[in-house]
C-alpha positions as CSV (number, residue, x, y, z in Angstrom):
1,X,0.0,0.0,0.0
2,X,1.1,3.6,-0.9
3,X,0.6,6.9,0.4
4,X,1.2,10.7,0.0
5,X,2.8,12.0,3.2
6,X,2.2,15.6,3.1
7,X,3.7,17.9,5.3
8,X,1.2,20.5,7.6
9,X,4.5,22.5,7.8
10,X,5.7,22.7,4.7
11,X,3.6,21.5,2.1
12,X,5.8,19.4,0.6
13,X,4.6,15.6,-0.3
14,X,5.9,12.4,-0.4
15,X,4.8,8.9,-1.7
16,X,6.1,6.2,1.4
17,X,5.4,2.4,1.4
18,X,2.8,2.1,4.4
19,X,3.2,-1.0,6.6
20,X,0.2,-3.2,6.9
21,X,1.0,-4.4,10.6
22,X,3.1,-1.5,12.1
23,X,3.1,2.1,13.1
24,X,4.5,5.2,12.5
25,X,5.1,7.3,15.4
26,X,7.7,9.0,13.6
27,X,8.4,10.8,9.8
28,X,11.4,13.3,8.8
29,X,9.5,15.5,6.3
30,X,12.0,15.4,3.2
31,X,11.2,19.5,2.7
32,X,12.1,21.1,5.9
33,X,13.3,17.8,8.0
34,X,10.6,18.5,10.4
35,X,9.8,15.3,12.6
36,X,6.3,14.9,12.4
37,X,4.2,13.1,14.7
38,X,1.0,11.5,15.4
39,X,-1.8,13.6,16.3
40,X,-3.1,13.1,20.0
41,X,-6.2,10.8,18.7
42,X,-4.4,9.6,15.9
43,X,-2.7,6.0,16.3
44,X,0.5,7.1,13.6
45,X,1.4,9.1,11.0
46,X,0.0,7.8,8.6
47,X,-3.6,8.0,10.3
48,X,-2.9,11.9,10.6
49,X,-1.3,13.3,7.5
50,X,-2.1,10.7,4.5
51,X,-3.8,10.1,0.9
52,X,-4.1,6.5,0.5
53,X,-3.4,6.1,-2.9
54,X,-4.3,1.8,-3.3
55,X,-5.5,0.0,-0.6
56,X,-4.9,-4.3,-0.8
57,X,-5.5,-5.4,2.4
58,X,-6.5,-8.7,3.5
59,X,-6.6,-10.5,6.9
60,X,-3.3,-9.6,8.3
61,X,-1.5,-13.3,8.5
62,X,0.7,-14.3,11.3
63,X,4.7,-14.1,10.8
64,X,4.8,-17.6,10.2
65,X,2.4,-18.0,8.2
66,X,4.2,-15.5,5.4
67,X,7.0,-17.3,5.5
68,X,9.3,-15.2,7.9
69,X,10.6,-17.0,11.4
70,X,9.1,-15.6,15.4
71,X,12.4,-13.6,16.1
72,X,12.3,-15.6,19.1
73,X,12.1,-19.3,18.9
74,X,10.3,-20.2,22.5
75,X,7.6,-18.3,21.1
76,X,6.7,-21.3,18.6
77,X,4.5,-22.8,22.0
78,X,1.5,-21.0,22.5
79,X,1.4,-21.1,26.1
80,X,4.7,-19.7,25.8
81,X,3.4,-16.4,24.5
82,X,1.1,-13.6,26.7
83,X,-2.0,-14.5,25.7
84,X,-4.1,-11.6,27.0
85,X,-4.4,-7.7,28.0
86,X,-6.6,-5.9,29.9
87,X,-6.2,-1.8,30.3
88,X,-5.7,-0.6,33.6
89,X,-6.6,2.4,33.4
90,X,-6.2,5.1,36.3
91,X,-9.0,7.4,36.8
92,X,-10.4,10.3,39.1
93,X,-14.1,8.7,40.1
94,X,-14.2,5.7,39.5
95,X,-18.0,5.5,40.2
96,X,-18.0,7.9,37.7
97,X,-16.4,5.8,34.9
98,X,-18.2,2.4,35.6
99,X,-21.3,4.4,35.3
100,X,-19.9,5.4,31.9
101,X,-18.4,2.0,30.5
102,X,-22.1,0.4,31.8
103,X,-23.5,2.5,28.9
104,X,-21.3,1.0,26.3
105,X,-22.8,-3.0,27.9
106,X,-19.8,-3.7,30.0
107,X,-21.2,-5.1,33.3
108,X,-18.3,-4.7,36.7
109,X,-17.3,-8.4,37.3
110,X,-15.1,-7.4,40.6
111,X,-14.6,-4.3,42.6
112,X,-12.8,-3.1,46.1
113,X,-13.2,-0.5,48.6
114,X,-11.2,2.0,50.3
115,X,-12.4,3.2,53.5
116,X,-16.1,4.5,52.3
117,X,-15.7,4.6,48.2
118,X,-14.9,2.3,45.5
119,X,-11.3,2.1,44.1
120,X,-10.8,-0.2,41.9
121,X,-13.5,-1.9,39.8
122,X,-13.1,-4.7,36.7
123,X,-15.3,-4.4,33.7
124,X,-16.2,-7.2,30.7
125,X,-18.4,-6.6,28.1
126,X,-18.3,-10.3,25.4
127,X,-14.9,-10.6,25.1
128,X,-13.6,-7.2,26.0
129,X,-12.1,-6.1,29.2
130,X,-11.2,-3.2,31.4
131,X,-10.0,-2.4,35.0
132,X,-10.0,1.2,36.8
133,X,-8.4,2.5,39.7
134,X,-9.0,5.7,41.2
135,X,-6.3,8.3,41.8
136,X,-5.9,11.9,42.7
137,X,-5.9,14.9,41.0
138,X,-8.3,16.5,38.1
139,X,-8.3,14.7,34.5
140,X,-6.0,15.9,31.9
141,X,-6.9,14.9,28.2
142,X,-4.1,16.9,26.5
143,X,-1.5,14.2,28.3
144,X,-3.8,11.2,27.6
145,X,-1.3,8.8,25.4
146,X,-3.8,6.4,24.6
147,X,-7.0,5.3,22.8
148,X,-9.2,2.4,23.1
149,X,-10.7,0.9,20.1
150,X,-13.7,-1.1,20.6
151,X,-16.3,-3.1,18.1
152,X,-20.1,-3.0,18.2
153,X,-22.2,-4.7,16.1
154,X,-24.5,-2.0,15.6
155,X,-22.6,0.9,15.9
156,X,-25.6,3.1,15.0
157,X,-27.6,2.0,17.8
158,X,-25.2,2.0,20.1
159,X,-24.8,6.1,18.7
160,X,-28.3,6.7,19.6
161,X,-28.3,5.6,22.9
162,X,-25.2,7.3,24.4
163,X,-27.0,10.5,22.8
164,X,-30.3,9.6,24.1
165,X,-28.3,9.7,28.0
166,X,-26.7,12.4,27.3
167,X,-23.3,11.7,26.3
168,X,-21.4,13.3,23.5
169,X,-21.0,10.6,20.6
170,X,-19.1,11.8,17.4
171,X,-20.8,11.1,13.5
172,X,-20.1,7.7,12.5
173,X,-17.4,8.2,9.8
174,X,-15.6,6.5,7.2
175,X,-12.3,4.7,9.3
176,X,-10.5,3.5,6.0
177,X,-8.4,1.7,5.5
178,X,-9.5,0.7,8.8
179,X,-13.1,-0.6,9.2
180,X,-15.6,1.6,6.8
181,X,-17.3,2.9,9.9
182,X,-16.4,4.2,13.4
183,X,-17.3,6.8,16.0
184,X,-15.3,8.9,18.5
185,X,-16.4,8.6,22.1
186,X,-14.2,10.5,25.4
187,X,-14.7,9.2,28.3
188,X,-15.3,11.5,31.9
189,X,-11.5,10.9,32.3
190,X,-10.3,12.2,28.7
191,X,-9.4,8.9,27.2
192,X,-10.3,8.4,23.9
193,X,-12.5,5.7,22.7
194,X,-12.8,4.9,18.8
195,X,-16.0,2.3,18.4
196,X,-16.0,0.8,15.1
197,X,-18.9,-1.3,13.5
198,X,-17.7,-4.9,13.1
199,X,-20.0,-7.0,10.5
């Protein structure tokens, strides 16, 4: 897959090969040698400052299957290999964001007190997972280096209820050459949730 990196600096464009199962976090602009980066919501740089110019992407295959060795060879045994991740993710109230996440389906699973409020609660919704633990101090989105992307499979429904209690949910937009729709959520904490449509 191509794409035209195009400077917001500069102006100046360039065509780069664009991985299929990587990110960019990084680009020297070839005009002014600027370093550009991600934007805050954006995963790399190609998400941010891109024209895809042909898009062939299939089911992204595992390394072995393409013909290239695991760098490391205990990790030919599954068991070997981490097998699952949960966010922990530190917020202010955490009352507050269960409330929020229960809105989205997830239902707590475990939580624990300290003295007279709740600090720490775990979350599942299917097959998707989250933990919270409270901590001091107000929310700050603009140092928030992290997004969650989550799948619904009826992203348009989902849309209308967060608006129909009041939260703020984004138009559902064209993600390519990620899925072909998505919405933008923030949570009371400032995190950043993309929810995509999954067929």
């Amino acid at each position: 897959m191509e794409a035209t990196v195009t400077c917001p600096l500069c102006g100046v464009a360039g065509v780069e090969s664009m991985p299929e199962n990587a990110c960019l976090y990084r680009y020297c602009c070839t005009g002014c040698g600027e370093t550009l980066r991600p934007k805050p919501c954006d995963c790399c740089v190609f998400c941010s400052v891109v024209a895809i110019h042909a898009v062939s992407v299939g089911p992204i295959e595992p390394a072995r299957s393409r013909g290239r060795a695991l760098r490391w060879p205990w990790m030919e045994q599954p068991e070997h290999r981490v097998s699952r991740l949960i966010p922990f993710v530190r917020v202010v109230n955490v009352e507050q964001s269960v409330a929020f996440y229960e809105h989205l389906g997830f239902e707590v699973q475990d939580t624990a007190m300290y003295k007279d409020h709740l600090s720490w609660a775990a979350m599942r919704s299917g097959d998707a997972e989250i933990m919270f633990e409270g901590t001091h101090g107000p929310p700050d989105p603009d140092h928030q280096r992290i997004l969650f992307y989550l799948y619904s499979h009826d992203l348009a429904v989902l849309r209308a209820h967060l608006l129909g209690v009041g939260i703020e949910a984004g138009p559902i937009e064209d993600g390519s050459p990620g899925p072909r729709e998505e919405m933008r959520v923030t949570d009371p904490d400032g995190y950043v949730l993309l929810i995509a449509q999954i067929d």
